[in-house]
C-alpha positions in Angstrom: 36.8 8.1 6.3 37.4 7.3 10.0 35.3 6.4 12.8 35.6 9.3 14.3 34.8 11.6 11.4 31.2 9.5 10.4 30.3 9.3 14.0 30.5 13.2 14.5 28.6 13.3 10.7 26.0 11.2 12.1 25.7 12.9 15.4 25.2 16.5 13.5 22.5 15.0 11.1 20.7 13.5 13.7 20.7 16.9 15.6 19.7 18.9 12.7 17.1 16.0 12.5 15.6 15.8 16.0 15.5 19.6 15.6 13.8 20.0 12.9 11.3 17.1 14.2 10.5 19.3 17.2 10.1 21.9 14.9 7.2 19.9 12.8 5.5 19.0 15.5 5.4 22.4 17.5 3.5 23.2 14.6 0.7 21.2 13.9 -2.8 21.7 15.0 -4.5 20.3 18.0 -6.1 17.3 17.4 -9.7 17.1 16.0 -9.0 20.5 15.1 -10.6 20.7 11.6 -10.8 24.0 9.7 -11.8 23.5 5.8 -15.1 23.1 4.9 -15.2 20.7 2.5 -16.0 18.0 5.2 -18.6 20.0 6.4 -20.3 20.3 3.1 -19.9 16.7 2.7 -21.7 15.7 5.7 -24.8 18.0 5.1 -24.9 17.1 1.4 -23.5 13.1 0.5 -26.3 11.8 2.6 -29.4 13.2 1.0 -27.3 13.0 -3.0 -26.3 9.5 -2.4 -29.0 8.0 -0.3 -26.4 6.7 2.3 -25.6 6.8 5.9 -21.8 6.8 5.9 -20.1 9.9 4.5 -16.9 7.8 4.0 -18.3 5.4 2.2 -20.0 7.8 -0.2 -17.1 9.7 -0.8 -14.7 6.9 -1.9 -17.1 5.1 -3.8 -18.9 8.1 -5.7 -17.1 11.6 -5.4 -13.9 9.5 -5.9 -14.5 7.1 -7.8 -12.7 7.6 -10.8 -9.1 7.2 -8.2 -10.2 4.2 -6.6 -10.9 2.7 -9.6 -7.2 3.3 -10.5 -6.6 2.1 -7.3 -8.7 -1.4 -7.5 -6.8 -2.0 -11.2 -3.7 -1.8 -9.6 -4.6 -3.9 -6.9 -5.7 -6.4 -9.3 -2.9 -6.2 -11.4 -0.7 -6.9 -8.4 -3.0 -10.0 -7.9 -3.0 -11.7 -11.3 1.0 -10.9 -11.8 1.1 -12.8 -9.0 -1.1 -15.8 -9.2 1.0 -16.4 -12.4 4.2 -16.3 -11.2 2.7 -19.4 -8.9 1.0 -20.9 -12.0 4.3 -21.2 -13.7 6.3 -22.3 -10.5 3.2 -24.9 -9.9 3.4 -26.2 -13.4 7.0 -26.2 -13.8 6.9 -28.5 -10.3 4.2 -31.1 -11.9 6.4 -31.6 -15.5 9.3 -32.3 -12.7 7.2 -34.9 -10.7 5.8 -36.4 -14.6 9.2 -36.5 -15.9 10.0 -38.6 -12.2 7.7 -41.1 -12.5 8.2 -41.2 -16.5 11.7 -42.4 -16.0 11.0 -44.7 -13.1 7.9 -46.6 -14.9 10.9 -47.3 -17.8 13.5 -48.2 -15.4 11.0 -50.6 -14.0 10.2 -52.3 -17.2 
């Protein structure tokens, strides 16, 4: 494929692209423009079920718990998976620097 062939490829995709772009954000709402009233149900009823003073808070920790749970294991997965691949690197650099001084205490003898 020539230069001039994936330059006029790239030049209609990013058209198409930019265009539908426009196109998205012609669209959306304005901003602080909320319409479901989930949120408002939220506000008037997590404080008094819950006995807190942030909604957000409320609503992670107790109407969605069961997801961030998933969330926190996964997290924590991540963690240990790596705090043993730096165990193993760790030990695998302290049997180096035994095995050093091992075989310069005999060469000293």
């Amino acid at each position: 494929m020539s230069r001039k062939v994936r330059l006029g490829l790239f030049a209609v995709s990013g058209a198409i692209l930019t265009a539908l772009l426009v196109w998205s954000f012609t669209g959306l709402r304005a901003f602080g423009d909320f319409q479901g009233e989930y949120g408002w149900i939220l506000n008037d009823v997590a404080g008094k079920e819950r006995h807190v003073t942030n909604v957000v808070a409320s609503v992670v920790f107790d109407y969605r718990g069961f997801d961030t749970l998933g969330e926190d294991f996964i997290l924590f997965a991540a963690v240990m998976g790596v705090a043993l691949l730096l165990r193993e690197a760790r030990d695998d650099r302290e049997r180096r620097e035994t095995r050093c001084a091992v075989t310069r205490s005999r060469r000293s003898v």
